[in-house]
Structures are given as structure tokens and as C-alpha cells.
C-alpha positions in Angstrom: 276.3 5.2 257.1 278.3 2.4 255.1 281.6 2.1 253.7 280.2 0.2 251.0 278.0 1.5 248.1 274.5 0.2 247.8 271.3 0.4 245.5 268.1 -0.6 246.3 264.9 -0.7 244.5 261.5 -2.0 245.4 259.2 -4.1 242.9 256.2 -5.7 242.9 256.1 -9.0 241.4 254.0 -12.0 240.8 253.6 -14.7 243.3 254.7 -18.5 242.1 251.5 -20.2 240.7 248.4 -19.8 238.6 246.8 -17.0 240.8 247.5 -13.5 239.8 248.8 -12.4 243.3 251.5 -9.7 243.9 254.1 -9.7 246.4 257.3 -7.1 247.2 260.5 -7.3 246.8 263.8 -5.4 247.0 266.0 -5.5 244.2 269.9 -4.6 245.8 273.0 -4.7 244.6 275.9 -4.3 247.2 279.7 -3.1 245.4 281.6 -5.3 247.5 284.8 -4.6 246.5 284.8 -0.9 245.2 288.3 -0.4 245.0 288.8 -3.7 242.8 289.4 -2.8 239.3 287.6 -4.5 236.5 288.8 -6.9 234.0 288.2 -4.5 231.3 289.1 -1.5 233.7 292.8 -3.6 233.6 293.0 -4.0 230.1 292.3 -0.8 229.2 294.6 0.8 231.8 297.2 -1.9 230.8 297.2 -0.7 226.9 297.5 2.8 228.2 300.7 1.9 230.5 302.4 0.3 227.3 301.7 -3.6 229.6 301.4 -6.1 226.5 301.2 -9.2 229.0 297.5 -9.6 228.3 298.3 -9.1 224.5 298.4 -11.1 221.7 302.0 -10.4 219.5 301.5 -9.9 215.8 303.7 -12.8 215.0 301.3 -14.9 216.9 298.3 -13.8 215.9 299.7 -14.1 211.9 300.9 -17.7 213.0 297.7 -18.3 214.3 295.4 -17.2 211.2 298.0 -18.9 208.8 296.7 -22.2 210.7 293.5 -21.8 210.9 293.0 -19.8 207.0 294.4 -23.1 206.2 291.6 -25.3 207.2 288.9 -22.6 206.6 290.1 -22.7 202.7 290.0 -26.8 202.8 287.1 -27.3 204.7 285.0 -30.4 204.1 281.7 -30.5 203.1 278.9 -31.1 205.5 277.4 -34.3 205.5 273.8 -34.4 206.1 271.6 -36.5 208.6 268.4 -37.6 209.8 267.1 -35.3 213.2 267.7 -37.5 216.3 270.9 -39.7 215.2 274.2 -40.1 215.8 275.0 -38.1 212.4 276.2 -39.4 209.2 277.4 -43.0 208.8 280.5 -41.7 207.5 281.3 -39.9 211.0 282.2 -43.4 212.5 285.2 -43.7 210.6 286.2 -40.3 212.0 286.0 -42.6 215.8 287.6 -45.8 214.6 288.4 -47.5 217.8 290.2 -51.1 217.7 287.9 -52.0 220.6 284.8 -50.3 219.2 282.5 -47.9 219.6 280.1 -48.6 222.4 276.6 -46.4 221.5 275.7 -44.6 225.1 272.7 -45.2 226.8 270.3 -42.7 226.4 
């Protein structure tokens, strides 16, 4: 007998390497913490007991897609670029550094 809950499972499965080879194994899972409640356990349970803490207001969320409808409706247009470059030579003024731009090492 154990206080906590566990599920086991055997498997056969294939050894590391070219050779088709089988070994066993035990697949377990151990509920370490069974009286822990789960993230969406809490927020569920939170909704339920009237707790907005984990909530987003309306006036936030509103403020929030005002902001961001604003650059969705203006968006630029995507440049295009060779595979395997830094991107369009237009992205550098984007970066414009008094000291420069120093390309990494790759």
C-alpha cells in the first residue's frame, strides 16, 4: 500500500542502434501531489467563486484591441528576401546604430 497514486504499464521497445532488438520497459507515472489543484482546476473553480484576479477586465481587454486593431489596420507590407540572409536591405534602417551594426559570426 501507498499513499500516493501510481500507474504502471510495461512496453516492449527497440533497442538503440541499427539491429532490430527489443528490450522492456515500464512506463510509470507517480501523482506526486494529489491534493494539488491544477492550473485550470483554479481557474475554473476561481470563475465559479466570482475571483476575477486571474481575469482580464473589459476595459482592458477593449484598451488592449484598440492598440493592437490599430497596427493590424496599418500594417506594412512584407518585404521580400533571398533564403539564408539577413532580410531585406531596407531592415537595417529599422537597426540604425551610431556605432554600427556589427554582422555576428556565424
Amino acid at each position: 500500500l501507498n499513499p500516493q497514486l501510481q500507474i504502471a504499464i510495461g512496453a516492449r521497445t527497440k533497442r538503440r542502434g541499427a539491429r532490430f532488438q527489443g528490450q522492456d520497459v515500464e512506463l510509470a507515472f507517480t501523482d506526486e501531489h494529489p491534493d494539488e489543484i491544477g492550473p485550470y482546476e483554479r481557474l475554473i473553480c476561481d470563475a465559479m467563486e466570482g475571483e476575477n484576479l486571474l481575469f482580464a477586465r473589459w476595459d482592458g481587454v477593449e484598451e488592449a484591441w484598440r492598440i493592437v486593431d490599430a497596427v493590424l489596420q496599418d500594417r506594412p507590407r512584407a518585404l521580400p528576401y533571398k533564403p539564408h540572409t539577413w532580410g531585406p536591405a531596407q531592415a537595417e534602417a529599422l537597426i540604425h546604430d551610431p556605432d554600427g551594426w556589427q554582422d555576428p559570426v556565424l
